[in-house]
N, CA and C atoms as an extended XYZ file, in Angstrom:
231
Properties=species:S:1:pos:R:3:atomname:S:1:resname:S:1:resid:I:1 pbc="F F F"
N       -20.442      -22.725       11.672 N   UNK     1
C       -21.424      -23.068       10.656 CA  UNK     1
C       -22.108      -21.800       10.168 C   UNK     1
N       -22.158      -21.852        9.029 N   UNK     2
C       -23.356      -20.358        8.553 CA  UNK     2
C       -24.258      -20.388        9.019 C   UNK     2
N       -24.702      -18.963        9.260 N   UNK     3
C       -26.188      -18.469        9.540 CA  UNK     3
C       -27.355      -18.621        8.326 C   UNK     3
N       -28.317      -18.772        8.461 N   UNK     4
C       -29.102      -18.627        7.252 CA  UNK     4
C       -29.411      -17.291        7.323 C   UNK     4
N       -29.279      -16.387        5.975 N   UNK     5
C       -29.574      -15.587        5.310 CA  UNK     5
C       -28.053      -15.245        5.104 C   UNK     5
N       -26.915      -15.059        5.378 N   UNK     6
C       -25.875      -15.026        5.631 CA  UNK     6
C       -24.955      -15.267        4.266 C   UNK     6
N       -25.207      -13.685        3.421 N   UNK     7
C       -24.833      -13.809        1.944 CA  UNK     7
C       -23.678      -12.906        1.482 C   UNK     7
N       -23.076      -12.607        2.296 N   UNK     8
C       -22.208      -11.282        2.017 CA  UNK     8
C       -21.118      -12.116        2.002 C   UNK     8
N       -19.875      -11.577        0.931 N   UNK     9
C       -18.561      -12.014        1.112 CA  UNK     9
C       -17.817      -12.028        2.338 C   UNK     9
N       -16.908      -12.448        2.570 N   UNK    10
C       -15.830      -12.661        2.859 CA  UNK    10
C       -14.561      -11.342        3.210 C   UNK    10
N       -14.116      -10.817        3.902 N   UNK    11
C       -13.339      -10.234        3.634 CA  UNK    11
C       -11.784      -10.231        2.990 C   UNK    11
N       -11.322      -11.695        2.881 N   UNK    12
C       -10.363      -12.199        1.688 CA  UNK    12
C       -10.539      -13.316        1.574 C   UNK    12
N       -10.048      -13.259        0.408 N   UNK    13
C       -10.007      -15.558        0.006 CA  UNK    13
C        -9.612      -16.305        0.801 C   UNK    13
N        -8.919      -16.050        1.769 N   UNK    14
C        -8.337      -16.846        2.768 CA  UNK    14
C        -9.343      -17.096        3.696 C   UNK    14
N       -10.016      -15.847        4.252 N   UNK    15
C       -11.121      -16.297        5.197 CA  UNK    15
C       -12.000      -16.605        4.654 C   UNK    15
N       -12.546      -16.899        3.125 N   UNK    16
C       -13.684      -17.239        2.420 CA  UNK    16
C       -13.497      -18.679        2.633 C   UNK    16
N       -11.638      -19.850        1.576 N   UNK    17
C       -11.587      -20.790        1.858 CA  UNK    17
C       -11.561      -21.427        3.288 C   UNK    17
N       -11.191      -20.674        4.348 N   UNK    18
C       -11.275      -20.988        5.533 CA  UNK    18
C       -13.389      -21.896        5.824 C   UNK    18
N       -13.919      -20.620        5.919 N   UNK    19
C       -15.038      -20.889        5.810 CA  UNK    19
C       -15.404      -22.134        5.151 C   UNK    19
N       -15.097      -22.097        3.781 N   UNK    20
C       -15.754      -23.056        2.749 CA  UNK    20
C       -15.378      -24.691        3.338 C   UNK    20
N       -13.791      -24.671        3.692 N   UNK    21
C       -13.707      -25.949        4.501 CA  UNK    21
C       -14.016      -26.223        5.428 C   UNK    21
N       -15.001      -24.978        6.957 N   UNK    22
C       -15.469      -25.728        7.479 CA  UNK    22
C       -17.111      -26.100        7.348 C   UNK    22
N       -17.475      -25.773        6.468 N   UNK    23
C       -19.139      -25.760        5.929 CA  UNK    23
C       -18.749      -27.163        5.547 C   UNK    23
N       -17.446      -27.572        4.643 N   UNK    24
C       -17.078      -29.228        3.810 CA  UNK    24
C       -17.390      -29.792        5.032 C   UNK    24
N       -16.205      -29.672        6.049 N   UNK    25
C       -16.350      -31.034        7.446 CA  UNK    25
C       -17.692      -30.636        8.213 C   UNK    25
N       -17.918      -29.724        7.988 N   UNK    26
C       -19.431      -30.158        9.047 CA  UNK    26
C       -20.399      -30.910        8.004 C   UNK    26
N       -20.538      -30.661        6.872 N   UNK    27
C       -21.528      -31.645        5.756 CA  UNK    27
C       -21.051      -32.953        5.932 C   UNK    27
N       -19.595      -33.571        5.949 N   UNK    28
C       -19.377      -34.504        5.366 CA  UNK    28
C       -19.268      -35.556        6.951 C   UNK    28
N       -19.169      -34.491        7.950 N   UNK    29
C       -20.093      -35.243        9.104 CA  UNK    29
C       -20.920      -35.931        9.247 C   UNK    29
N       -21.995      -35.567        8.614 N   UNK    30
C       -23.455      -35.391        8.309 CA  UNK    30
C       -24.214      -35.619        9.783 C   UNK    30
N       -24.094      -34.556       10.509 N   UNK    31
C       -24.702      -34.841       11.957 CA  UNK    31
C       -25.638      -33.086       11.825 C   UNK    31
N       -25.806      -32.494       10.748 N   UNK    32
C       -26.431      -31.101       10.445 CA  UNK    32
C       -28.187      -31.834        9.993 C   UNK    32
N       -29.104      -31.299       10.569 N   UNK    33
C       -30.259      -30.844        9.956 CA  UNK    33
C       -30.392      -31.238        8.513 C   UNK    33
N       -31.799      -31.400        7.933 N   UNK    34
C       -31.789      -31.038        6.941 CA  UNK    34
C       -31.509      -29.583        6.297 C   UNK    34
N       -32.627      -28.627        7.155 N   UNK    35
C       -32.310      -26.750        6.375 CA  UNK    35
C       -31.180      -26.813        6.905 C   UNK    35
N       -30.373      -27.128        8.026 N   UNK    36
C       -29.037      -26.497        8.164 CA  UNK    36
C       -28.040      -27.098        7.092 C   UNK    36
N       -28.215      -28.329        6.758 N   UNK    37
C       -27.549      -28.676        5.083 CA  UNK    37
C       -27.872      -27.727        4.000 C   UNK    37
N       -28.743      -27.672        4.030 N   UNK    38
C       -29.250      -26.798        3.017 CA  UNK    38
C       -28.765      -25.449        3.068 C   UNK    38
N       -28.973      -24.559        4.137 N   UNK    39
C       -28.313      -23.155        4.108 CA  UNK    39
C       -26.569      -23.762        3.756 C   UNK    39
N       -26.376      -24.478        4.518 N   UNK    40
C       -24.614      -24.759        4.561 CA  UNK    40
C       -24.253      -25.112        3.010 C   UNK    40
N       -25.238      -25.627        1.974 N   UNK    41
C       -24.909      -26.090        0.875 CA  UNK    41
C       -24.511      -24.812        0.115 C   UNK    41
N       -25.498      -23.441        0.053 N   UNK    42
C       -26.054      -22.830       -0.397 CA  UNK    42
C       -24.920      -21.524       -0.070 C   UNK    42
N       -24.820      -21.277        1.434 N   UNK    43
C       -23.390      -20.439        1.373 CA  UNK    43
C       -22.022      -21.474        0.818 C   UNK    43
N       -21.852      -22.680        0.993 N   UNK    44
C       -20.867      -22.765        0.348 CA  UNK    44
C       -20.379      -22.728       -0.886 C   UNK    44
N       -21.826      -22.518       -1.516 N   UNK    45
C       -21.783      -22.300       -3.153 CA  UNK    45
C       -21.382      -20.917       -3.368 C   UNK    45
N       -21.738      -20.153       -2.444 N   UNK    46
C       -21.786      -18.681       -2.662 CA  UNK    46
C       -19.759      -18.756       -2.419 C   UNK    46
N       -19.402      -19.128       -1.239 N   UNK    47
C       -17.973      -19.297       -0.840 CA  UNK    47
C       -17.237      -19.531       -2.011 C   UNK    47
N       -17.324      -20.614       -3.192 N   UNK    48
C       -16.762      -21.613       -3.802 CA  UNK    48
C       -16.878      -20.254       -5.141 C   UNK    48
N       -17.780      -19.721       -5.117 N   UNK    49
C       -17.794      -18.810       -6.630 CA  UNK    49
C       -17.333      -17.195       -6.528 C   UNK    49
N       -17.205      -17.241       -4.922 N   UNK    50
C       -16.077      -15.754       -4.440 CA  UNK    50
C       -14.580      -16.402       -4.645 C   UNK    50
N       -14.545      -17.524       -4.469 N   UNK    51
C       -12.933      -17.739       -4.641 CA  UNK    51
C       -12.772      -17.873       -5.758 C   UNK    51
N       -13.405      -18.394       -6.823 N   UNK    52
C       -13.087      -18.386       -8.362 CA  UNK    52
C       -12.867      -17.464       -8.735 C   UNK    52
N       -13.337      -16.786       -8.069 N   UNK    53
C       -13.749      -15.379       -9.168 CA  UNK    53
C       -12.567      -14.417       -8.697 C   UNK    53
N       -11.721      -14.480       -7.105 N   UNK    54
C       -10.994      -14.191       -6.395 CA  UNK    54
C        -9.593      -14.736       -7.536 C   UNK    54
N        -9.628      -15.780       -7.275 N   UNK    55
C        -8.792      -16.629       -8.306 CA  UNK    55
C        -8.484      -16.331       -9.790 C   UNK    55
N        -9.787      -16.251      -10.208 N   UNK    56
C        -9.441      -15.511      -11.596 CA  UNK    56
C        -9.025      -13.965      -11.807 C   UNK    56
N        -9.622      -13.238      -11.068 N   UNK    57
C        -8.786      -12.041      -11.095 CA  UNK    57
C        -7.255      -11.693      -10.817 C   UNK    57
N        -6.896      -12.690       -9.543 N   UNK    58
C        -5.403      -13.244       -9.635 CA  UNK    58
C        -4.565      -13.164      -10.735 C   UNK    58
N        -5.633      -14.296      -11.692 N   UNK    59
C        -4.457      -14.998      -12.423 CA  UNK    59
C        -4.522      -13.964      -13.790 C   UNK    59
N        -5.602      -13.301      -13.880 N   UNK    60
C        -5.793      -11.649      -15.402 CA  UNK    60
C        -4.424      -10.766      -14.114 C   UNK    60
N        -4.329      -10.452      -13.253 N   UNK    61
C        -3.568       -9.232      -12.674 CA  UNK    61
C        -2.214       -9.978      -12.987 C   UNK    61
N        -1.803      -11.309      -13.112 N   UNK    62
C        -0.302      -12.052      -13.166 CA  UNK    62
C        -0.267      -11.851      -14.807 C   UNK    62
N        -0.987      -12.361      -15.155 N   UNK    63
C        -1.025      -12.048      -16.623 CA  UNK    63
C        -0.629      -10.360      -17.358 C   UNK    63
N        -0.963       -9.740      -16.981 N   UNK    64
C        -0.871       -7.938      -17.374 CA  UNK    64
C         0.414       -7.731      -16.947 C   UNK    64
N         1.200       -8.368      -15.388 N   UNK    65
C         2.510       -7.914      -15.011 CA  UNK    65
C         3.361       -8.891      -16.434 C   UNK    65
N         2.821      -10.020      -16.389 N   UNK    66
C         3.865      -10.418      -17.363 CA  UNK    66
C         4.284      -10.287      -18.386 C   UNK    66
N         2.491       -9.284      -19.076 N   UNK    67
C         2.775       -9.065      -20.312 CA  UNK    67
C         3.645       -7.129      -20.667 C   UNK    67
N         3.248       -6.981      -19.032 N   UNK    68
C         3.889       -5.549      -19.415 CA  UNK    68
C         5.171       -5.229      -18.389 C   UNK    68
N         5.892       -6.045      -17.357 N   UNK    69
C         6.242       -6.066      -16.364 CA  UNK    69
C         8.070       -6.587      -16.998 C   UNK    69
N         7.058       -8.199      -17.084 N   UNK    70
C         8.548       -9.125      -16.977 CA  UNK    70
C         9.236       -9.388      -18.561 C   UNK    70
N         8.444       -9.242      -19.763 N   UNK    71
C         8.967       -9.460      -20.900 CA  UNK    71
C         9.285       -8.042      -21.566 C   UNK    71
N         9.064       -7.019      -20.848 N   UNK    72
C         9.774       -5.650      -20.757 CA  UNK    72
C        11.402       -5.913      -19.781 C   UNK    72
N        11.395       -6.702      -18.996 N   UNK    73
C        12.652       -6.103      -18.580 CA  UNK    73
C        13.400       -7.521      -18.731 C   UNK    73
N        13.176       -8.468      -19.232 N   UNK    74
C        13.646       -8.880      -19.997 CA  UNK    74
C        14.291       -8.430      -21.254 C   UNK    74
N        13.961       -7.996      -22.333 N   UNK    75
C        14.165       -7.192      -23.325 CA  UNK    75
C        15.264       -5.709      -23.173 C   UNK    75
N        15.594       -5.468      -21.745 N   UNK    76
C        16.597       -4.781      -21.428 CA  UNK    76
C        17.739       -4.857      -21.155 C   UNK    76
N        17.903       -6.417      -21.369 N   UNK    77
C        19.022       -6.655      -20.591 CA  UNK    77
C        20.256       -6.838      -21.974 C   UNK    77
């Protein structure tokens, strides 16, 4: 479960979503505190908008190979 104050990323998306699903099953337990819902709500928001953002940079870096990568060597053949 998160710590409260406990705001720093993740060291990859994998251990971020890791995290984020178990902050989900301990909420949807509901055997947490009120503040401990609350911090748990609050990093998982923080969790949920490192992976988007993880995610979207993904999908701009797939985008640039394709536009300079794969329809270049396509065009060679």
């Amino acid at each position: 479960m998160p710590t409260p104050g406990k705001s720093q990323d993740p060291p990859t998306f994998e251990s971020a979503l890791t995290e984020l699903e178990k902050i989900v099953a301990g909420m949807e337990a509901g055997q947490l505190p009120l503040e401990q819902s609350l911090a748990a709500y609050k990093r998982g928001a923080e969790l949920l908008k490192y992976c988007q953002t993880s995610l979207q940079d993904a999908q701009r870096e797939v985008s640039i190979l394709e536009e300079n990568v794969l329809k270049n060597f396509g065009a060679t053949e």
